[in-house]
Structure formats: C-alpha cells, structure tokens
C-alpha positions as CSV (number, residue, x, y, z in Angstrom):
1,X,36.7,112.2,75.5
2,X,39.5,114.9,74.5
3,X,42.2,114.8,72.2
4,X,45.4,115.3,72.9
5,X,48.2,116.0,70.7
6,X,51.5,114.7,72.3
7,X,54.5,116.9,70.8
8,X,57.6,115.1,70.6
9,X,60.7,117.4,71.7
10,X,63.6,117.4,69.6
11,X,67.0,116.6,71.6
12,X,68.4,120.0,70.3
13,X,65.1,121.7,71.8
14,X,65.2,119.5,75.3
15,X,67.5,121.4,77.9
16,X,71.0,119.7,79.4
17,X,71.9,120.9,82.6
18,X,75.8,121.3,82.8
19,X,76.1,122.4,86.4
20,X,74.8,119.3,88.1
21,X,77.9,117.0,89.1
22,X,77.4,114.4,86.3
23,X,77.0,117.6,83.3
24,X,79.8,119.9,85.1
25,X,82.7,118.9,82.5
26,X,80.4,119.4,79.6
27,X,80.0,122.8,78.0
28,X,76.8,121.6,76.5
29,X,73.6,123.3,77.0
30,X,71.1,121.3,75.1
31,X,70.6,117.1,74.9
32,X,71.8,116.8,71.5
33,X,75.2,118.2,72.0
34,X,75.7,116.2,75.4
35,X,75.4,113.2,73.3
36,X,77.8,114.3,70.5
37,X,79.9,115.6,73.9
38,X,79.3,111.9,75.2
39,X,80.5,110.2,72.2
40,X,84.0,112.5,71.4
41,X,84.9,111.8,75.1
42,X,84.4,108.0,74.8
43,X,85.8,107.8,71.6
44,X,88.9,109.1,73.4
45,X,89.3,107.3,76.0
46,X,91.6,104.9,76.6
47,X,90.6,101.2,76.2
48,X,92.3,100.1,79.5
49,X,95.9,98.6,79.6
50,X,97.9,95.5,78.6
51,X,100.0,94.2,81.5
52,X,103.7,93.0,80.6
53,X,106.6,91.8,83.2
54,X,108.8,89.5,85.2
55,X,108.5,87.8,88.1
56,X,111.9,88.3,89.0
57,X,115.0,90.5,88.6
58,X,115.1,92.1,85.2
59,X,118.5,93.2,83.9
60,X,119.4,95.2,80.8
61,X,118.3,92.7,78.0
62,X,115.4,90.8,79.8
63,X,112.6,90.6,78.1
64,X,109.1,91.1,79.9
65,X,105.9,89.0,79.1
66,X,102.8,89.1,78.5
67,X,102.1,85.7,79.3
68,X,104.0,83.8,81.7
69,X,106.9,82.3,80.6
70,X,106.9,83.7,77.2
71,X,109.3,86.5,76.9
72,X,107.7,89.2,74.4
73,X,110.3,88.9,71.7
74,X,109.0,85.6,71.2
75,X,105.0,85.8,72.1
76,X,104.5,89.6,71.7
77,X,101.0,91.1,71.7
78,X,99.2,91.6,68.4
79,X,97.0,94.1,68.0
80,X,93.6,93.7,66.8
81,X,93.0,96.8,65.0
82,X,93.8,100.1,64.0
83,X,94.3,101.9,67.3
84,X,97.0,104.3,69.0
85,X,99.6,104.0,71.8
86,X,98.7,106.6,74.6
87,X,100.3,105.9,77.5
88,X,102.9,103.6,79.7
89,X,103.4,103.0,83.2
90,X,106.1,101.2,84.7
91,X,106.3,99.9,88.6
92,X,108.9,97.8,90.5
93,X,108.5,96.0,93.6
94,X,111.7,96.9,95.2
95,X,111.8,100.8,96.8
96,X,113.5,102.7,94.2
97,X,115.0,101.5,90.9
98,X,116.9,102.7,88.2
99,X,115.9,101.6,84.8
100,X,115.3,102.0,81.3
101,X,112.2,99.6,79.3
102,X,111.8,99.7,75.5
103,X,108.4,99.4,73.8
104,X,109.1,98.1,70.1
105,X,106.6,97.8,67.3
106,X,107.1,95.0,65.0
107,X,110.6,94.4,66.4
108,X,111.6,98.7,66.3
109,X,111.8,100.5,69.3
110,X,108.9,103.3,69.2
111,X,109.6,104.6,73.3
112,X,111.0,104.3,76.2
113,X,109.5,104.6,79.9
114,X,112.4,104.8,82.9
115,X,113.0,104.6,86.3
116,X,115.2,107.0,88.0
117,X,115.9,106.3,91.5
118,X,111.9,105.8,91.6
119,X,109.1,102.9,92.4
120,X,106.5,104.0,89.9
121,X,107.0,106.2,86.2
122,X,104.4,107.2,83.7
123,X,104.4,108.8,79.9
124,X,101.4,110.0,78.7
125,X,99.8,111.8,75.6
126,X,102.2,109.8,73.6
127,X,99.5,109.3,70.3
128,X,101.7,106.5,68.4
129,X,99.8,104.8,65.5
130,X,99.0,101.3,65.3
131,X,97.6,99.3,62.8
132,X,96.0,95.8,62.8
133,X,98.1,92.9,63.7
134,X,101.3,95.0,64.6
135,X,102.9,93.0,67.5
136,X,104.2,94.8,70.6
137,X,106.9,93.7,72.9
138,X,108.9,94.5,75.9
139,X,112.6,94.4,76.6
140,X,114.3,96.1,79.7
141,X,117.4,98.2,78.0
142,X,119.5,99.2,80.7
143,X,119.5,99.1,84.7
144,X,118.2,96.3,86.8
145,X,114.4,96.3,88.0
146,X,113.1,93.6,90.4
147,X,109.5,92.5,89.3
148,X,108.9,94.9,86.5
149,X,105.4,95.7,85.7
150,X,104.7,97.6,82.4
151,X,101.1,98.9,81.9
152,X,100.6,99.7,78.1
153,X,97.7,101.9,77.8
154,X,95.9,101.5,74.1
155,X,92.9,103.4,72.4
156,X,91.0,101.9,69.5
157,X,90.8,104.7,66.7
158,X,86.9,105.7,65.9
C-alpha cells in the first residue's frame, strides 16, 4: 500500500485565468484575488430598482406611487438600511414628452430626472446617501407625462 501526501493548494497559489469569457473583466491572475475581485464588484452593484408611477396623465404636482392608489407623499417608500441612491430612469407611454420628476428624501428634493421631447431618460452614478428608514417619494414638478414610470435604482452599502 503507498502513502500519499495530498497538498492542499492555497487560493493565492492556484492560477485564475482572466482571458476566458467569464475572467476577461478581471485583472486578476490568481484565485484569491478573483474572489476579492468577485466580492468589490457585487458589493457594487446595484440591488435592482423600485418602480413608482401613474396610470394616467401626470401634470406638474402629481404625485407618483409606489403602490396603487397611494400617492408617494402619503405612502412613500422606507428604506431598510443604510444604502445609496445610484440611479433613475424615467419612461412615458406616449411618444415624446416633456417633463420634469422630483426624487425627495424625507420630504427634500435630492434630484431631478427629465424628459425633454423624449420617451425614455436616465441619471446615473448619482452616489446619494441613505440611511435606515429615510422615506422616498415622487412628485412630477413641471410638464405633463402620460403614464409615468420612474425606476429608482438603490445599492445597499457593504
């Protein structure tokens, strides 16, 4: 019977290939570092997005919801915990609108997202800090937009 002695690789010492499709956005060359990699990117990355709006024609003072039938000012969204405002879409259903929608935090306006003769608009890389139980809501400020739909993007802090 022979003995064998089994050596455990550490992840620093097992290679990571960065050039096959799933490694080519890393800059890592060794396991340990794709998992630290791994774990920076996910920790960035957005949690997904909070829908808001009105079925209907939304003029400057409407407020959207994110519940039907309860207008934000009234049922806004609470946030759970400490976490960061990165991003806003805005779409209408009508072919080009013109438009302005507030985002306020805790009943202050924090941004603005518009619609300029447009369908669709976005802001991104926008970083704005919230904190546990801060409540969101939505109010269109100026124009008119049929069926607003605002998509407020939100990343739980590590």
């Amino acid at each position: 019977m022979r003995n064998y002695i089994l050596a455990t690789p550490v992840a620093k010492q097992v290679p990571f290939d960065n050039t096959t499709p799933i490694g080519v956005n890393f800059t890592s060359t060794d396991t340990q570092a794709a998992i630290e990699e791994v774990y920076v990117l996910a920790s960035n990355a957005s949690r997904g997005a909070t829908l808001c709006g009105f079925d209907g024609s939304a003029s400057s003072g409407r407020w959207l919801e994110f519940f039907s039938n309860n207008p934000s000012n009234n049922n806004p969204f609470v946030v759970a915990e400490p976490s960061e405002l990165v991003a806003l879409s805005l779409s209408t259903s009508a072919a080009s609108a013109t438009g302005t929608v507030t985002i306020y935090n805790n009943g202050s306006p924090i941004t603005t997202i518009s619609l300029a003769a447009a369908k669709t608009a976005r802001v991104k890389n926008l970083a704005l800090g919230l904190t546990d139980l801060d409540q969101l809501s939505v109010q269109v400020t100026s124009g008119n937009i049929t069926r607003p739909t605002v998509a407020v993007f939100i990343r739980t802090l590590p």
